[in-house]
matplotlib code that plots the C-alpha trace (Angstrom):
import matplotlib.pyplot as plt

x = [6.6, 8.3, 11.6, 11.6, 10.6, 14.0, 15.8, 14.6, 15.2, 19.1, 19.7, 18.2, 20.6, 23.4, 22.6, 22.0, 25.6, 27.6, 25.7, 26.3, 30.1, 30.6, 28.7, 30.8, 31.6, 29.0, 26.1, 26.3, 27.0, 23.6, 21.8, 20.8, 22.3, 18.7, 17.2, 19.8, 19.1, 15.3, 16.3, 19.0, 16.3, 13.0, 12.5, 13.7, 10.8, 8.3, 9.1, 9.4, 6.1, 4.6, 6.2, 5.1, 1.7, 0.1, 2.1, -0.7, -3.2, -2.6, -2.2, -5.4, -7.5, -6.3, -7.4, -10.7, -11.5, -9.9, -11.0, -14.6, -15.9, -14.3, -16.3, -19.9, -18.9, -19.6, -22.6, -24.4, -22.5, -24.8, -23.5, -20.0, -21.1, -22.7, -19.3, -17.3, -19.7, -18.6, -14.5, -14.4, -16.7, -14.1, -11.0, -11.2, -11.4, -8.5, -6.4, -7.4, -6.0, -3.0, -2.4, -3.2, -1.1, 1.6, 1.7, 0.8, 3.9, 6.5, 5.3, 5.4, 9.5, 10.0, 8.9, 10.2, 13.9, 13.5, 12.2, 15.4, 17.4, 16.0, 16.5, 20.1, 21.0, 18.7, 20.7, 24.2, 23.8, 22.6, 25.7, 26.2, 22.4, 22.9, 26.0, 23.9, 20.7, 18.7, 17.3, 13.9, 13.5, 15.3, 13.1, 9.9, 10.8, 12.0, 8.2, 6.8, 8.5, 7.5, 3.6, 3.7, 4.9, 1.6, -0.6, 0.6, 0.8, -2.7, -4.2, -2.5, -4.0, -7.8, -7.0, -6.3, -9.0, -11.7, -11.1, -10.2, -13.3, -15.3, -13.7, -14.9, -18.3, -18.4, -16.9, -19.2, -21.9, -21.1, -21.1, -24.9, -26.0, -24.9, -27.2, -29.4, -29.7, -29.3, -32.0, -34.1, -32.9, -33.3, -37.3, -38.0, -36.5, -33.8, -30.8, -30.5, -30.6]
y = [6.4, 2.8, 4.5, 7.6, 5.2, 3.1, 6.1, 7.5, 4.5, 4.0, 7.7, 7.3, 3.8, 5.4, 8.3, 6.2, 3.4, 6.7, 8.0, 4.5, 4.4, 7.9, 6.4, 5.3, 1.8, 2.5, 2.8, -0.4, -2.4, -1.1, -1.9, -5.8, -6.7, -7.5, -3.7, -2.3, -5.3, -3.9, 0.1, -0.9, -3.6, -3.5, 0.0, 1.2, -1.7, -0.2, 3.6, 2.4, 0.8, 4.2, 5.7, 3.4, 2.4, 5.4, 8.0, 8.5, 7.5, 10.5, 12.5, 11.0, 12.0, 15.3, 15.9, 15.2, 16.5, 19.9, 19.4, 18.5, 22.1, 23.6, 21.5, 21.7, 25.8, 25.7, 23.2, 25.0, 27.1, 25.3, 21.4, 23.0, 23.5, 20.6, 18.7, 21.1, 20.6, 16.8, 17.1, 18.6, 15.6, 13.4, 15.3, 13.7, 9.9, 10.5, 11.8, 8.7, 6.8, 8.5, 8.3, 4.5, 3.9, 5.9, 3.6, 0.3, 1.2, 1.8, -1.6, -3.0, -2.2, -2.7, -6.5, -6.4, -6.3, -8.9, -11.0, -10.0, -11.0, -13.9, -15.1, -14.2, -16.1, -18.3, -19.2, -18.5, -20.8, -23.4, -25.4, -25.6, -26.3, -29.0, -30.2, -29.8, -31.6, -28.1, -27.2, -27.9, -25.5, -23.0, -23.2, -23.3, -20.1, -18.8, -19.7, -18.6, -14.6, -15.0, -15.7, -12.7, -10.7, -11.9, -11.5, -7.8, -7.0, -8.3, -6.3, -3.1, -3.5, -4.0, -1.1, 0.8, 0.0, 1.3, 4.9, 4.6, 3.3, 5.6, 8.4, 7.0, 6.8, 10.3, 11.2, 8.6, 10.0, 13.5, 12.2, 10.6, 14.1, 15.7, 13.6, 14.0, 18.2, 18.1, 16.1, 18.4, 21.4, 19.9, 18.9, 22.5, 24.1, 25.7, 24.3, 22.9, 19.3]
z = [-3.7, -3.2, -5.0, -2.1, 0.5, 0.0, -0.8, 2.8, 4.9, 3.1, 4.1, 8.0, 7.9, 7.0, 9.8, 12.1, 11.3, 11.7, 14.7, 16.3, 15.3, 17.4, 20.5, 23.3, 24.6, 27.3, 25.4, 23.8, 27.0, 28.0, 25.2, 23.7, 20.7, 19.8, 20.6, 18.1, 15.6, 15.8, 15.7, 12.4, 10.7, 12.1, 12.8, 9.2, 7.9, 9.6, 8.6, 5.1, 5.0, 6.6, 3.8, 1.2, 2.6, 4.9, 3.4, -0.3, 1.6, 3.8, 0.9, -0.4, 2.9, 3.3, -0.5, -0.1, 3.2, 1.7, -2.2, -1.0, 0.9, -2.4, -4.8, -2.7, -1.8, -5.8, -6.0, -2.9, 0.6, 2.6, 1.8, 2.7, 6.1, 6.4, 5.5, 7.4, 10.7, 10.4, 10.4, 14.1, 15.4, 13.4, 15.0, 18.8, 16.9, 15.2, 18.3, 20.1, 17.1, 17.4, 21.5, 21.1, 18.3, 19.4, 23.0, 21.1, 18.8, 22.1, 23.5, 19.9, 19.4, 23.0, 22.4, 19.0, 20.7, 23.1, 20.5, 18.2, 21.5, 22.1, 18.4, 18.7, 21.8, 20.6, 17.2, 18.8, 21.3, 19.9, 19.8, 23.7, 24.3, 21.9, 23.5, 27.0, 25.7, 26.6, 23.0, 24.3, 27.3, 25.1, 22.2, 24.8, 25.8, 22.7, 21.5, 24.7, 23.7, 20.3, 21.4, 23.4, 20.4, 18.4, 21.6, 21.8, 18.1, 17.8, 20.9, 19.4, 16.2, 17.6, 20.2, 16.9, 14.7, 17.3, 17.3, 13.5, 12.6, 14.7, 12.7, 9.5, 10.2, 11.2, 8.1, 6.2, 8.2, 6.8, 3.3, 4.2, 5.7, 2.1, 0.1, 2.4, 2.9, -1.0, -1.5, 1.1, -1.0, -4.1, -3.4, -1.7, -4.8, -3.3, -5.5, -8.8, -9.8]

ax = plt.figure().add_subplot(projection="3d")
ax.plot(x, y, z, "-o")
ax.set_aspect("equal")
plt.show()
């Protein structure tokens, strides 16, 4: 996966360098140097690691909520329903993940490229705010942009995990009902060990 993943993001940077050499001079006086450090750098980081990271595990969850009806439709029909009746009470968790996520990840690159500003003008000017004595009120609110960064990365990542782990105990749950109906089966002598 980590081969395609490079592969992807080098293809979608080189997209995007020609894209950005056919834009007009306008475009790039209304946008930071910093938002298009984070759409070039940042950005391709993040869809890498999607690629790298959530990309199997995807593969992986769509397997066995698939895979698993097959195998119990074999073992006994009824343990397929009961894993099928679980996935719909799963679905609206996993929705909510997504809204949240997908509004925690705007605000995310938002503040990503004021923080890629701020380190910009930060570095570049640091020979007149040493010249003017200022590095210290520039580097408090270099922090100050930088704590708000963390602040809001860390509040979209517990906003996340809620719905997330909500889903998986539905699922889990589902998993606990299986042992459970097959063990009811099992002792009224309706199914096989």
């Amino acid at each position: 996966v980590w081969p395609t993943a490079n592969y992807m993001v080098k293809k979608l940077r080189i997209l995007i360098g020609e894209h950005l050499r056919k834009l007009s001079m306008g475009y790039f006086s209304e946008k930071t140097t910093g938002s298009l450090n984070t759409l070039v750098a940042d950005e391709m980081q993040l869809i890498q690691t999607i690629i790298y990271q959530a990309f199997p595990d995807f593969i992986v969850a769509v397997t066995f909520v698939t895979l698993t009806p097959l195998f119990l439709l074999f073992i006994d029909w009824r343990l397929t329903l009961v894993r099928m009746a679980v996935i719909p009470a799963a679905a609206p968790f996993y929705l909510w993940q997504k809204n949240v996520l997908a509004r925690g990840l705007k605000k995310r690159s938002d503040s990503l490229a004021v923080v890629n500003s701020e380190v910009i003008e930060y570095v570049q000017g640091m020979e007149v705010l040493k010249a003017f004595k200022q590095t210290g009120e520039q580097f408090k609110k270099f922090n100050e942009t930088l704590k708000k960064f963390r602040d809001m990365n860390i509040h979209v990542t517990v906003k996340g995990e809620l719905p997330m782990t909500l889903a998986q105990m539905v699922i889990d749950l589902g998993l606990c009902l299986i042992l459970l109906f097959a063990t009811f089966f099992l002792l009224g002598g309706t199914t096989s060990l």
